[in-house]
ROLO-26946 format. One record per residue (C-alpha): z, y, x; residue in one letter. Coordinates in steps of 0.2 Angstrom, whole numbers, plus 5000, padded with zeros to 4 digits. Layout:
N
((Z, Y, X), 'A')
...
// end
This chain:
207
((5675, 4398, 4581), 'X')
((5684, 4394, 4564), 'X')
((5700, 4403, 4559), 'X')
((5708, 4384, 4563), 'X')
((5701, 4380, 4579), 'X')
((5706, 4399, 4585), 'X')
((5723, 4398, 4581), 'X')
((5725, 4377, 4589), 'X')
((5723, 4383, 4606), 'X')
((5729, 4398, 4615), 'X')
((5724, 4412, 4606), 'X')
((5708, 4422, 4613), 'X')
((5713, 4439, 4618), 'X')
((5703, 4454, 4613), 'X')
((5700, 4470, 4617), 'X')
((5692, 4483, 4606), 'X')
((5682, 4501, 4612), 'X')
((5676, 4509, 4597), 'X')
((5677, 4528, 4594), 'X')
((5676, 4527, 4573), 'X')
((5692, 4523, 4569), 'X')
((5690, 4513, 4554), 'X')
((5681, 4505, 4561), 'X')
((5690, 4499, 4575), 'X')
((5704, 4495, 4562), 'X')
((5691, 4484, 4550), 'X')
((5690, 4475, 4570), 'X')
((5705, 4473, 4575), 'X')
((5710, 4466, 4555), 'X')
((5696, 4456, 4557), 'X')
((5700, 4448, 4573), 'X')
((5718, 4445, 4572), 'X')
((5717, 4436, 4553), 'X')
((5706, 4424, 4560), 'X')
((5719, 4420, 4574), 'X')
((5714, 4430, 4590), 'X')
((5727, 4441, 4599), 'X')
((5720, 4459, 4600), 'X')
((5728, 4465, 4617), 'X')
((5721, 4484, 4618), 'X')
((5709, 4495, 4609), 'X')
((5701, 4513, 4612), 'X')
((5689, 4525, 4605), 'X')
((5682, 4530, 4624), 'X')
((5670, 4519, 4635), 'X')
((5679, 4523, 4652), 'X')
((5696, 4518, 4641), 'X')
((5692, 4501, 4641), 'X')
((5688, 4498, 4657), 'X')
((5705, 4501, 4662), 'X')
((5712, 4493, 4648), 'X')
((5702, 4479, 4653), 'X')
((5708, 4478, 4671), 'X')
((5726, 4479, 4665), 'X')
((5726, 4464, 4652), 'X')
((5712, 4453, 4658), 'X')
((5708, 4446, 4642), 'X')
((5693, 4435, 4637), 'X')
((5683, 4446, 4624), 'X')
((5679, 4462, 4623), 'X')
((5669, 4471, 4610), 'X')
((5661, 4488, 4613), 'X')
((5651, 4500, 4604), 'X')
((5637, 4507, 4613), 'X')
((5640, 4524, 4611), 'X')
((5657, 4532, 4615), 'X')
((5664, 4547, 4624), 'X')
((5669, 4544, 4642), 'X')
((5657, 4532, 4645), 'X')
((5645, 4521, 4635), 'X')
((5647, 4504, 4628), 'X')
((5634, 4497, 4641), 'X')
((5641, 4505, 4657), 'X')
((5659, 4500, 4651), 'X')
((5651, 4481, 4650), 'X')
((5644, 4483, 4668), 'X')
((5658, 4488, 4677), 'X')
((5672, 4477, 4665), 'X')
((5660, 4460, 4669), 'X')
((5657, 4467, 4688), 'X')
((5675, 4457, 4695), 'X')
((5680, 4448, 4680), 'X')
((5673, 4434, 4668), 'X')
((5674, 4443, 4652), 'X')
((5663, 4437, 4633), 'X')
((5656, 4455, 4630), 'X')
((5649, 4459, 4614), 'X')
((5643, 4476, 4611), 'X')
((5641, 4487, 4592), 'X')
((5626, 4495, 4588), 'X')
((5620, 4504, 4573), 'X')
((5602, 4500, 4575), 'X')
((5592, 4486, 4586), 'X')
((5581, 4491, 4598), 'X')
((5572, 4480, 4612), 'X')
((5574, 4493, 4627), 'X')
((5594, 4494, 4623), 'X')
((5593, 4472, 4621), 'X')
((5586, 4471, 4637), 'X')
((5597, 4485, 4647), 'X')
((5613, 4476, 4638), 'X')
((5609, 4459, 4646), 'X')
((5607, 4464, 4664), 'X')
((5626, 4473, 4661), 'X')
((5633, 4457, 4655), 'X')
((5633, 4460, 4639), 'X')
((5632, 4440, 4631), 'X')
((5626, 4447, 4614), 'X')
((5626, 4463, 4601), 'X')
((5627, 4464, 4584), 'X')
((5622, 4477, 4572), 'X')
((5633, 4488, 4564), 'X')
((5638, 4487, 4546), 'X')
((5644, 4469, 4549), 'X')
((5650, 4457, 4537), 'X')
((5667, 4448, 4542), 'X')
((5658, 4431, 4544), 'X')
((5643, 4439, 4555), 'X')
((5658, 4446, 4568), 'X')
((5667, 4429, 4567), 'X')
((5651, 4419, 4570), 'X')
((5644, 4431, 4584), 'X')
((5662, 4430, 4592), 'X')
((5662, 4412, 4591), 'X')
((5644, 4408, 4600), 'X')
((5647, 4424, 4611), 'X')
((5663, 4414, 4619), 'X')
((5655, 4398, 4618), 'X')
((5641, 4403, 4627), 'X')
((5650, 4411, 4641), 'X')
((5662, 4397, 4643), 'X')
((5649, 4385, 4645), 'X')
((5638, 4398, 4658), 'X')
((5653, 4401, 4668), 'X')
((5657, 4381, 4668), 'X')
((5638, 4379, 4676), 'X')
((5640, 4396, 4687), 'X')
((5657, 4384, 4694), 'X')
((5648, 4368, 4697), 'X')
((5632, 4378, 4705), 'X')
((5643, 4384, 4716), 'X')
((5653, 4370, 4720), 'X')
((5635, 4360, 4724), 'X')
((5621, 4373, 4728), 'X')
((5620, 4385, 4742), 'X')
((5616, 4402, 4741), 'X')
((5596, 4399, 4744), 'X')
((5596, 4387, 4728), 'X')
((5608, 4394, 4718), 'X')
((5599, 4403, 4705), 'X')
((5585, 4387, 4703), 'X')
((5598, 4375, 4701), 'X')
((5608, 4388, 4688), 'X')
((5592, 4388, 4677), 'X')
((5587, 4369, 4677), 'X')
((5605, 4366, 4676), 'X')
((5606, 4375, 4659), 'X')
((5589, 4366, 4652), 'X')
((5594, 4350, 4654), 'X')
((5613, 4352, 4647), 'X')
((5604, 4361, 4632), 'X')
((5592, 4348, 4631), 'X')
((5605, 4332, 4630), 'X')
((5616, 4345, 4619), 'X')
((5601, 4345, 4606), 'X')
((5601, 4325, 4608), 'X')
((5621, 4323, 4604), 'X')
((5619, 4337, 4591), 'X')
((5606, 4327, 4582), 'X')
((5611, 4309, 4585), 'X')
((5630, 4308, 4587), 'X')
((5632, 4323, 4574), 'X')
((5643, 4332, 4585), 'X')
((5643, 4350, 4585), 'X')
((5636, 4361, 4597), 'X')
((5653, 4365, 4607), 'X')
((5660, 4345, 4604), 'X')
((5643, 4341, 4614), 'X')
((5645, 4350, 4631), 'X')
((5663, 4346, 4632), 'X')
((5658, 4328, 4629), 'X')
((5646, 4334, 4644), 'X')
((5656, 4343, 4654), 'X')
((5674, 4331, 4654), 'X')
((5662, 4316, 4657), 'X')
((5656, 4325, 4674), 'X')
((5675, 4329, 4676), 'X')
((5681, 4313, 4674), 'X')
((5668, 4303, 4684), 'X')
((5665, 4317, 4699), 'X')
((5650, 4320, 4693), 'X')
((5640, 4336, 4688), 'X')
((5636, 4339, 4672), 'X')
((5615, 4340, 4677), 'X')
((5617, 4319, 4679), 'X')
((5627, 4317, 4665), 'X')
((5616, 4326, 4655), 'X')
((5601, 4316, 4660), 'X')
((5611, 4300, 4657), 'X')
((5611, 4308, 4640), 'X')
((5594, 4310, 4638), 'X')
((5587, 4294, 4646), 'X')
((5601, 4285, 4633), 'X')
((5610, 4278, 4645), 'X')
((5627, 4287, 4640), 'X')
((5632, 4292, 4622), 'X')
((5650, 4295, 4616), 'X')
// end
């Protein structure tokens, strides 16, 4: 997300765990010059978890290791009851800590030193992403039952990204303009965005 589109609509709230204290600040600078509102920030893991339960906000970044509780765990239980974009800090990359951060919720990590652009990028897919999976988790749950759920979930999500490529690459639109062509389409026609997004594919629907 750009520093214009964060600032059009309501501005994304954040909250920050990090137990280096500059860099939290570098963070929180950061985030609220490109037009996010940072709501709370910590230097403890078990912090934020509370601090997320008391002002419900959109983002949180977390670094992995902090006193209290780590940046993993405070993913798991912040993303338990709540639809939160989690993005954790790391200063190294490591495939064990990749894989344990995605089954806590985590949507992506970034590795620590970080340029501004890299945190604003990551930030942007990282709520992009999320907002788009929690719009499919909705309709999957509107139209599946439990038995199917997780099938439907996962062809759901190929085919959007499929007619997403398609829209991306022939009506040049970017990557977020293309599933909310997707996704008001299905709202305005009663329709879930799987079908839309074949009529996208086949060519039988282009904005």
């Amino acid at each position: 997300m750009s520093q214009a589109e964060a600032t059009k609509r309501t501005p994304v709230r954040a909250i920050i765990a990090e137990d280096e204290a500059i860099v939290r600040l570098d963070l929180k600078e950061i985030l609220t010059s490109a037009g996010y509102e940072v709501v709370g920030e910590t230097g403890r893991g078990d912090d934020a978890v509370v601090l997320a339960a008391e002002t419900r906000p959109d983002l949180a970044i977390l670094d992995v290791k902090m006193p209290g509780m780590s940046g993993i765990q405070a993913a798991r239980e912040i993303t338990r009851d709540a639809r939160v974009a989690v993005m954790v800090l790391t200063a190294f990359s490591q495939r064990e800590l990749i894989e344990e951060a995605r089954d806590a919720g985590v949507a992506a990590y970034l590795v620590k030193p970080f340029r501004r652009e890299e945190l604003l990028s990551a930030v942007g897919n990282v709520l992009a992403n999320c907002r788009e999976q929690w719009a499919i988790d909705a309709e999957v749950e509107t139209f599946a039952s439990a038995d199917t759920a997780a099938e439907d979930k996962i062809t759901t999500r190929r085919v959007v990204d499929e007619a997403k490529v398609k829209l991306i690459e022939e009506a040049r639109l970017s990557e977020e303009e293309a599933f909310s062509f997707i996704q008001r389409t299905a709202m305005r026609t009663r329709t879930r965005m799987r079908e839309i997004a074949h009529r996208v594919i086949d060519g039988s629907l282009s904005p």
